[in-house]
RODO-2510 file (C-alpha; in nm, 4 decimals, decimal comma):
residues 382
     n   res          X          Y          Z
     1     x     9,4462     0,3142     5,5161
     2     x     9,1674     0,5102     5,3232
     3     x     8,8851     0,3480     5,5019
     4     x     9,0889     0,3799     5,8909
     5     x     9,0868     0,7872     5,7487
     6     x     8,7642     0,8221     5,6951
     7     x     8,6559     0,6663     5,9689
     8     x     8,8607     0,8760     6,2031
     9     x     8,6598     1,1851     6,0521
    10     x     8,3357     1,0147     6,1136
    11     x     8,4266     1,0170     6,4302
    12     x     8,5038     1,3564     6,4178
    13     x     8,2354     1,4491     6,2577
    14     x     7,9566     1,3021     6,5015
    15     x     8,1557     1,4269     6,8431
    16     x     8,1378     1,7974     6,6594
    17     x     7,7772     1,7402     6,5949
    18     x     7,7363     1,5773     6,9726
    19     x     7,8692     1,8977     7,0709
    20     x     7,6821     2,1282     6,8579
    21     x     7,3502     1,9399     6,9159
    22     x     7,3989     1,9658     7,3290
    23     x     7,5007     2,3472     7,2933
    24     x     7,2056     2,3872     7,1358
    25     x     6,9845     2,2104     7,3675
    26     x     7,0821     2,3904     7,6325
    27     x     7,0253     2,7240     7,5460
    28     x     6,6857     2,5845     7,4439
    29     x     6,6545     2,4774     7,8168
    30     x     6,7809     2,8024     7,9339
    31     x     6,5789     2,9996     7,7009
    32     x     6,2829     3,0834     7,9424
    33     x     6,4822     2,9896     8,3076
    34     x     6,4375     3,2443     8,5309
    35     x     6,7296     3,2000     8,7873
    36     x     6,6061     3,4128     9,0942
    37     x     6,3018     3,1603     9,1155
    38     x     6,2908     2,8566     9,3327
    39     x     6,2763     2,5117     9,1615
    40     x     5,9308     2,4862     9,2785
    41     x     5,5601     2,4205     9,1357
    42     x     5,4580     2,5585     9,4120
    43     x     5,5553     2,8424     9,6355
    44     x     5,4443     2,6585     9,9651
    45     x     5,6804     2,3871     9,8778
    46     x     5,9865     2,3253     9,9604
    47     x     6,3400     2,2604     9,7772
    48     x     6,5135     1,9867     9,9445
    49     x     6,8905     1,9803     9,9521
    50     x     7,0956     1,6443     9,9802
    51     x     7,4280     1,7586    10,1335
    52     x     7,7978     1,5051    10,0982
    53     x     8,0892     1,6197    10,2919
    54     x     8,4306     1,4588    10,2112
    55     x     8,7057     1,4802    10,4599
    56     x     9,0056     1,4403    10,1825
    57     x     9,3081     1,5946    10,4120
    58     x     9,3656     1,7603    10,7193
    59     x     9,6391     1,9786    10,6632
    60     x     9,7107     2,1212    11,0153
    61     x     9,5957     2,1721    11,3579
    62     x     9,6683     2,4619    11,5111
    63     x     9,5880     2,4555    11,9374
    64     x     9,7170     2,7941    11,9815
    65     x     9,5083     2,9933    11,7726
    66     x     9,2100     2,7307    11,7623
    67     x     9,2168     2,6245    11,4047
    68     x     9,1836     2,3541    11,1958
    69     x     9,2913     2,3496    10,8132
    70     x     9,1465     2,0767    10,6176
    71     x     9,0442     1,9846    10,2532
    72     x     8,6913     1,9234    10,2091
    73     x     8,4555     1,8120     9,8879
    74     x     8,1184     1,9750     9,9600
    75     x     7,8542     1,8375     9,7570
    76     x     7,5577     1,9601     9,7094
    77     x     7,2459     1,7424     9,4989
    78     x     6,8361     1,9518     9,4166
    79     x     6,5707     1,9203     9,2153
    80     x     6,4951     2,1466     8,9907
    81     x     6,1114     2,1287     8,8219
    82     x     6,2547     2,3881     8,5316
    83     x     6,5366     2,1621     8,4177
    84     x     6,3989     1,8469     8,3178
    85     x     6,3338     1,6834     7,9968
    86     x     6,2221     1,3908     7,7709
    87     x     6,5968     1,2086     7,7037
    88     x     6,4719     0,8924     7,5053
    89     x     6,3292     1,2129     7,2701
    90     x     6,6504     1,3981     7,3126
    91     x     6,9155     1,1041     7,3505
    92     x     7,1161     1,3687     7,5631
    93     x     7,0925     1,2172     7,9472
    94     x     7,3266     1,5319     8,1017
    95     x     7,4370     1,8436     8,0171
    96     x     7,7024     2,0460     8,2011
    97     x     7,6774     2,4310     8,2931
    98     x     7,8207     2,6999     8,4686
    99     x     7,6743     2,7608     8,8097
   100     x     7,6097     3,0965     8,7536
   101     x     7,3003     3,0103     8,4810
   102     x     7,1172     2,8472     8,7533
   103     x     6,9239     2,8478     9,0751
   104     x     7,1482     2,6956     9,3972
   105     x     7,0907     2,6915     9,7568
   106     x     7,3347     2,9036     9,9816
   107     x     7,5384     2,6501    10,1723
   108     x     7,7727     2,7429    10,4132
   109     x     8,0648     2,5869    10,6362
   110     x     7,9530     2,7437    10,9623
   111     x     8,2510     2,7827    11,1977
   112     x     8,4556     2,8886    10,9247
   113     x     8,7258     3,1540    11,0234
   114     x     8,7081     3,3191    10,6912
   115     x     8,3554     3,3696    10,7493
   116     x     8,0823     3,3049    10,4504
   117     x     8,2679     3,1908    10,0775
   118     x     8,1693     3,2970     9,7842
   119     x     8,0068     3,1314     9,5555
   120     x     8,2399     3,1052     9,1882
   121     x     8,0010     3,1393     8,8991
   122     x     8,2561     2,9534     8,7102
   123     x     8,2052     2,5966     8,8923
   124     x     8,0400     2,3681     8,6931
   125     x     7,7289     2,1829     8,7499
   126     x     7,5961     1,8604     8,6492
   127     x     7,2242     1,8519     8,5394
   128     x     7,0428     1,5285     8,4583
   129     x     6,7025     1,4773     8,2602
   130     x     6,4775     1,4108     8,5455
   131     x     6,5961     1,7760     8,7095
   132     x     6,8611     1,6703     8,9491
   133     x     7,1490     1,9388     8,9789
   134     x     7,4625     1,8225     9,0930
   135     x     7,7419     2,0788     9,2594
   136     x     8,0791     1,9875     9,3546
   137     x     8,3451     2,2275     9,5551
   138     x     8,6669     2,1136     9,6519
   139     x     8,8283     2,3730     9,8680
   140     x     9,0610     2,4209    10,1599
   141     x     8,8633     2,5086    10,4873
   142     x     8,9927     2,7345    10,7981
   143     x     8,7609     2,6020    11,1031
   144     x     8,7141     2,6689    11,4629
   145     x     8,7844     2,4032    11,7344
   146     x     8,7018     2,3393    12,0883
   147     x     9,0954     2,3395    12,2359
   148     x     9,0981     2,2051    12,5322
   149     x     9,4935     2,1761    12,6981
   150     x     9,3773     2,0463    13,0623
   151     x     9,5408     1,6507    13,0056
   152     x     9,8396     1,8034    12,8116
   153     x    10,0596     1,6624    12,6799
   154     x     9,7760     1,3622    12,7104
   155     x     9,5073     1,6569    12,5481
   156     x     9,2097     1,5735    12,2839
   157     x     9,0354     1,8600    12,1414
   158     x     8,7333     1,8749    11,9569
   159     x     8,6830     2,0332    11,5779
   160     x     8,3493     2,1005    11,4341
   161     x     8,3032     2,0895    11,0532
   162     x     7,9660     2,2338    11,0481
   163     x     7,7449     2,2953    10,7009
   164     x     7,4198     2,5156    10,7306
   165     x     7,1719     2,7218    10,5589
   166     x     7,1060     3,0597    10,5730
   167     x     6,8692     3,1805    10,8227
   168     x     6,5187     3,1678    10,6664
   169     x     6,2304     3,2902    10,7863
   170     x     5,9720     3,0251    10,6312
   171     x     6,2251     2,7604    10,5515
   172     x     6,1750     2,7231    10,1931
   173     x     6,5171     2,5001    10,1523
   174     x     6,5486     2,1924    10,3936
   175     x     6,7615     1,9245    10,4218
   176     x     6,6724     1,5992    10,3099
   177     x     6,9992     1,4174    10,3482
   178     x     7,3591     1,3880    10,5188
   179     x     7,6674     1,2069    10,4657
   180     x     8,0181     1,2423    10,5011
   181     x     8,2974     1,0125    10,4408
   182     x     8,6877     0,9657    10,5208
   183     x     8,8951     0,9343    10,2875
   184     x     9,2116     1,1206    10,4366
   185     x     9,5112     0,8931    10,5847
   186     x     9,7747     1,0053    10,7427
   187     x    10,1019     0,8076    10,7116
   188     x    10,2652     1,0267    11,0134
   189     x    10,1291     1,2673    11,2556
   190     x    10,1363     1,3745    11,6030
   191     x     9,7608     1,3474    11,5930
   192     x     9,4799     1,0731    11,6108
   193     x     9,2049     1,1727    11,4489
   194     x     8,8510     1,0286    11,5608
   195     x     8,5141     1,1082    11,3343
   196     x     8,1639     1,1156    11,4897
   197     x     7,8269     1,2551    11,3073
   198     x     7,6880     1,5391    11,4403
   199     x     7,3636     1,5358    11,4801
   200     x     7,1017     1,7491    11,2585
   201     x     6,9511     2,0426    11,3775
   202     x     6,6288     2,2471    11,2343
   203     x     6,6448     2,5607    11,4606
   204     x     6,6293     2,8736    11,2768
   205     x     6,9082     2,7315    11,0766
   206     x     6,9549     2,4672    10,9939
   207     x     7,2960     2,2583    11,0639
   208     x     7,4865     1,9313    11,0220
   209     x     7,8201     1,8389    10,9785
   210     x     8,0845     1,6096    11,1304
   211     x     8,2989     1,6272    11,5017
   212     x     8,6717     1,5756    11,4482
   213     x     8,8000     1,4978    11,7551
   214     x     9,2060     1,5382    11,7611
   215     x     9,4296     1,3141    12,0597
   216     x     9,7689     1,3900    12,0860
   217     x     9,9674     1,0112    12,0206
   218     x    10,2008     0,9246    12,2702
   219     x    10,4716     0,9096    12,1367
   220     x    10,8955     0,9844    12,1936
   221     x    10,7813     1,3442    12,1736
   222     x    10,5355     1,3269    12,4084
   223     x    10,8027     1,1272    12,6935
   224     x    11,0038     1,4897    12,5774
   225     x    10,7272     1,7052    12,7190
   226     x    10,7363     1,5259    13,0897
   227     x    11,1057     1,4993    13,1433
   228     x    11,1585     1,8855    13,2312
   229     x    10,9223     1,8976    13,4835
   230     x    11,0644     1,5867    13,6161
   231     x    11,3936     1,7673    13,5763
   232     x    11,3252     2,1132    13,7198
   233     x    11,1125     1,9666    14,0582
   234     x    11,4466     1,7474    14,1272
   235     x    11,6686     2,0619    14,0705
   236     x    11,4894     2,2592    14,3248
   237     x    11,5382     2,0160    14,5944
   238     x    11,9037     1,9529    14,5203
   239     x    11,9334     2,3238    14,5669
   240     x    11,8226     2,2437    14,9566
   241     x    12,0054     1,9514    14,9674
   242     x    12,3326     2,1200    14,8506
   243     x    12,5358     2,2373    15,1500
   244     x    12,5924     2,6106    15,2136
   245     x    12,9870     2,5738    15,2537
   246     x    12,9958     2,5268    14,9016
   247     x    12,9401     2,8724    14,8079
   248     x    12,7427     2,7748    14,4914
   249     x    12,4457     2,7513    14,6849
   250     x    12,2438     3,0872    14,6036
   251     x    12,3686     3,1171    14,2052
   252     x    12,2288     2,7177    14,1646
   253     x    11,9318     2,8413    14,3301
   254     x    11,8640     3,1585    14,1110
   255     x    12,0137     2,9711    13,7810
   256     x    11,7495     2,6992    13,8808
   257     x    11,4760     2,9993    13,8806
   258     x    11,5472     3,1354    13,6090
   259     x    11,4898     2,8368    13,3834
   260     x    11,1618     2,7484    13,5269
   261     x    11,1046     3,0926    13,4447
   262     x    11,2297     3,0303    13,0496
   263     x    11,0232     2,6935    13,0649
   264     x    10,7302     2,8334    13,1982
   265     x    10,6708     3,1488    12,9058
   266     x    10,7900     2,8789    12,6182
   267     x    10,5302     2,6434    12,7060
   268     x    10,2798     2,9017    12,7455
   269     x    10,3177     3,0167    12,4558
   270     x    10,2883     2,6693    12,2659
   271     x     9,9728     2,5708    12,4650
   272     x     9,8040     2,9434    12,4355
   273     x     9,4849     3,0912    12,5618
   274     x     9,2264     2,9207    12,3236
   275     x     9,1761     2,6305    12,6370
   276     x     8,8264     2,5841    12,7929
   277     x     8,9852     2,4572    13,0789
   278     x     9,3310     2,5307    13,2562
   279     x     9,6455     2,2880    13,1626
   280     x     9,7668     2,1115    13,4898
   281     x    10,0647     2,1216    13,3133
   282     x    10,0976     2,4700    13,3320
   283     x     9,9596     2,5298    13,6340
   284     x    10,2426     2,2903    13,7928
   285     x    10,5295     2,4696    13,5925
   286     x    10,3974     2,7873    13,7271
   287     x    10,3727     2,6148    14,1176
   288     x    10,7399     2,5238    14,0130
   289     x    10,8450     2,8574    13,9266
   290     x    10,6764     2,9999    14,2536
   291     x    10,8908     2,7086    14,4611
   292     x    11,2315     2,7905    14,2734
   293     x    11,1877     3,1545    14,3310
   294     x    11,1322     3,0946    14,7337
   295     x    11,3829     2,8429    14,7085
   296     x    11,6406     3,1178    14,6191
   297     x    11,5280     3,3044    14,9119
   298     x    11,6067     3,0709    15,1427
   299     x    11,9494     2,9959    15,0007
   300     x    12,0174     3,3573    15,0663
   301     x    11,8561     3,3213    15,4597
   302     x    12,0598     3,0195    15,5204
   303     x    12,4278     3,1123    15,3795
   304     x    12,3324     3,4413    15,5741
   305     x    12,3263     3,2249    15,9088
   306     x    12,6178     3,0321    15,7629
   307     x    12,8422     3,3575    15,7196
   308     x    12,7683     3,4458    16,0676
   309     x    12,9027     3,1025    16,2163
   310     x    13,1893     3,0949    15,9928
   311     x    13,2639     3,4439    16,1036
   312     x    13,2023     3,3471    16,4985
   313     x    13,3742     3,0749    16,4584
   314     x    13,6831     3,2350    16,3346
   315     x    13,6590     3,4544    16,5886
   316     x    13,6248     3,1674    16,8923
   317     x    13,9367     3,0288    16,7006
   318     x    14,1469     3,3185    16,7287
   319     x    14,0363     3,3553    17,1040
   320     x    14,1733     3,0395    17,1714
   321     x    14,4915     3,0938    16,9697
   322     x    14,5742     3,4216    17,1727
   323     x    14,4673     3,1723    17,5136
   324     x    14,7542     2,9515    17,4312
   325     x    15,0194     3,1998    17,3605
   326     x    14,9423     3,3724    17,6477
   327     x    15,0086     3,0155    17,8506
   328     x    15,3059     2,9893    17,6346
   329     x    15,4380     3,3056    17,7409
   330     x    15,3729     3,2429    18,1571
   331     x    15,1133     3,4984    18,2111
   332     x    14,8758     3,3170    18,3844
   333     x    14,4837     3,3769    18,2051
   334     x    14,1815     3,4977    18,3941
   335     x    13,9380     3,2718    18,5737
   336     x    13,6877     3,4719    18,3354
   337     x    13,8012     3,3295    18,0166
   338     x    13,6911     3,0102    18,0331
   339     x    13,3286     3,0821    18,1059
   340     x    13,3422     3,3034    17,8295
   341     x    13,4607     3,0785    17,5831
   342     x    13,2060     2,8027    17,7117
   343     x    12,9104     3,0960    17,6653
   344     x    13,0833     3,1259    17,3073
   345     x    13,0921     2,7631    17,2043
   346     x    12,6935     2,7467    17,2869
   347     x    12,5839     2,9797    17,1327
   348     x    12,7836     2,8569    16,8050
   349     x    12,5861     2,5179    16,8733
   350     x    12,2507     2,7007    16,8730
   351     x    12,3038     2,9109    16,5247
   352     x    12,4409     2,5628    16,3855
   353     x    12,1379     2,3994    16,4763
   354     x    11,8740     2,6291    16,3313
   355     x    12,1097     2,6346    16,0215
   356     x    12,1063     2,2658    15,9446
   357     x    11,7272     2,2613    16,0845
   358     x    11,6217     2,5506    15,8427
   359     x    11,7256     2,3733    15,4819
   360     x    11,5531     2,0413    15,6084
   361     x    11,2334     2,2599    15,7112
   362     x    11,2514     2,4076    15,3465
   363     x    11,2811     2,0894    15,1895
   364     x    11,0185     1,8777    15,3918
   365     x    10,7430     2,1706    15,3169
   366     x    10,8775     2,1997    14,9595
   367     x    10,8094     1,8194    14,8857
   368     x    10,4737     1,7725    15,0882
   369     x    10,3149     2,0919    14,8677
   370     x    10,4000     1,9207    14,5793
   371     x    10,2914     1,6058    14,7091
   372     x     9,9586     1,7586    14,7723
   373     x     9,9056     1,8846    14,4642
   374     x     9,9672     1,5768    14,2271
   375     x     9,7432     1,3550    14,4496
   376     x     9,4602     1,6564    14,4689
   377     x     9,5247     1,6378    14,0638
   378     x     9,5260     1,3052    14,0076
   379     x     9,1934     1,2686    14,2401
   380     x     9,0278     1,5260    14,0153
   381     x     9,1303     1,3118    13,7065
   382     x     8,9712     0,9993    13,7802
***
């Protein structure tokens, strides 16, 4: 028991002194570093930068506003001449230190909504004997994407997770290396997410990063999205099919307008204004809206015409009534008469025709526009 004791504080004893001995090489390491300077010999050289970028989650995609939120590890690797040293001399191999106590290029996730982050002096940093400086930063990222709704609900947008420099005017940091790597799977989404490098440019500044590009999945939720259209289209041509004795005619008509018009500002707003190109989607909603609002038009023109042959023909009916009471009665009718009910009865015939010819003249141009404009679409698409 006496001997397990004392070992224990042997233990102790050299972890303290581990401790104690690295604290004290450091600030012996730090004793003449002079942070503002580059890592250099030289000032005509260069500090090369080897850049990792790990895609650990997206969190959300938002296509209305444009933005993706994901968690990223940004690594960043250097050399720096100042901070190396002898370790078979020292037997210390590491040492860890706040960023703050030494030099480190200004990295930057370029499209980032939140514009430049700050740098935290607190992070640590890793720094090994032959001068390499090792920087982690796991943080949650706000970038831009590329929405484009034109194939919606069938849409696939594209996300840029872009890391540069700073612009420089004799590029004193450059980048010698970049990875990224995937380690983020989702278990259930409405998105498929597809990774492709981007490829490294040395313009000024100087940028690489990774292209996310997001496809909706077809799924039950998508079938959702193409059933009201489906819906609404057949709901404006019942309206022409529906006959005008009815008397529901009109208020189906305008009840039918009104929810394209509900349809049309809902899905509007989902989709937004962040699209490079126009949803087809939309644009048929909004070709639906303009059909269902002439649609009620024409219910009103053509239970107009039927009101005046209902009325006429009450009239004609009532003619004839008083005709055979007046037979009943003896008195003997005019020759007149007749030729005036005969003039009645074809013009009845006329206003009937253009009645029944005027909902199938509606419908016929109703369905050939529409007609049209899925086969000019689905031209366009292939």
């Amino acid at each position: 028991m006496i001997l397990i004791f004392v070992i224990y504080l042997m233990l102790i004893g050299s972890t303290v002194s581990l401790k104690s001995t690295k604290k004290s090489f450091v600030n012996d390491l730090f004793k003449n570093y002079v942070k503002s300077e580059r890592p250099v010999t030289r000032d005509e050289d260069e500090v090369y930068v080897n850049i990792s970028l790990e895609i650990k989650n997206i969190i959300e995609f938002d296509i209305t506003k444009g933005i993706m939120t994901s968690n990223l590890l940004l690594g960043l690797s250097w050399y720096d001449v100042n901070l190396m040293w002898n370790s078979e001399n020292t037997n210390i191999s590491y040492v860890k230190v706040e960023l703050q106590k030494v030099w480190y290029p200004n990295v930057q996730i370029c499209n980032s909504v939140t514009g430049k982050f700050t740098f935290d002096g607190n992070w640590g940093v890793t720094i090994k004997s032959d001068g390499s400086v090792h920087l982690h930063i796991d943080q949650i990222f706000h970038t831009y994407c590329k929405v484009n709704v034109n194939k919606y609900p069938f849409d696939e947008h594209e996300c840029d997770i872009s890391v540069c420099f700073e612009h420089q005017m004799n590029l004193e940091v450059m980048l010698h290396d970049f990875m990224y790597r995937v380690t983020y799977k989702p278990i259930s989404n409405q998105w498929d997410y597809r990774y492709e490098y981007r490829e490294v440019e040395k313009e000024e500044i100087i940028t690489a990063g990774v292209i996310v590009y997001s496809k909706r999945k077809t799924s039950s939720v998508t079938v959702t999205k193409i059933i009201p259209p489906i819906m609404l289209t057949l709901l404006i041509l019942s309206v022409y099919v529906l006959p005008a004795s009815s008397g529901e005619k009109v208020s189906i008509a305008i009840t039918v307008f009104l929810a394209n018009i509900v349809f049309l500002s809902e899905t509007e707003k989902k989709l937004g204004n962040n699209s490079r190109e126009p949803s087809i989607y939309l644009i048929y909603l909004l070709i639906l809206t303009l059909v269902s609002g002439l649609s009620s038009i024409s219910s009103v023109i053509v239970c107009k015409l039927y009101a005046h042959e209902s009325s006429a023909s009450t009239i004609s009916e009532k003619g004839q009534e008083t005709n055979r009471s007046k037979t009943k009665i003896g008195i003997i009718g005019n020759a007149d008469e007749p030729i005036i009910e005969t003039k009645s009865k074809r013009r009845f015939r006329k206003c009937r025709i253009k009645y029944q010819m005027l909902d199938k003249l509606f419908l016929s141009a109703t369905v050939l526009f529409l007609l049209l404009y899925i086969i000019i679409v689905s031209a366009n698409s292939i």
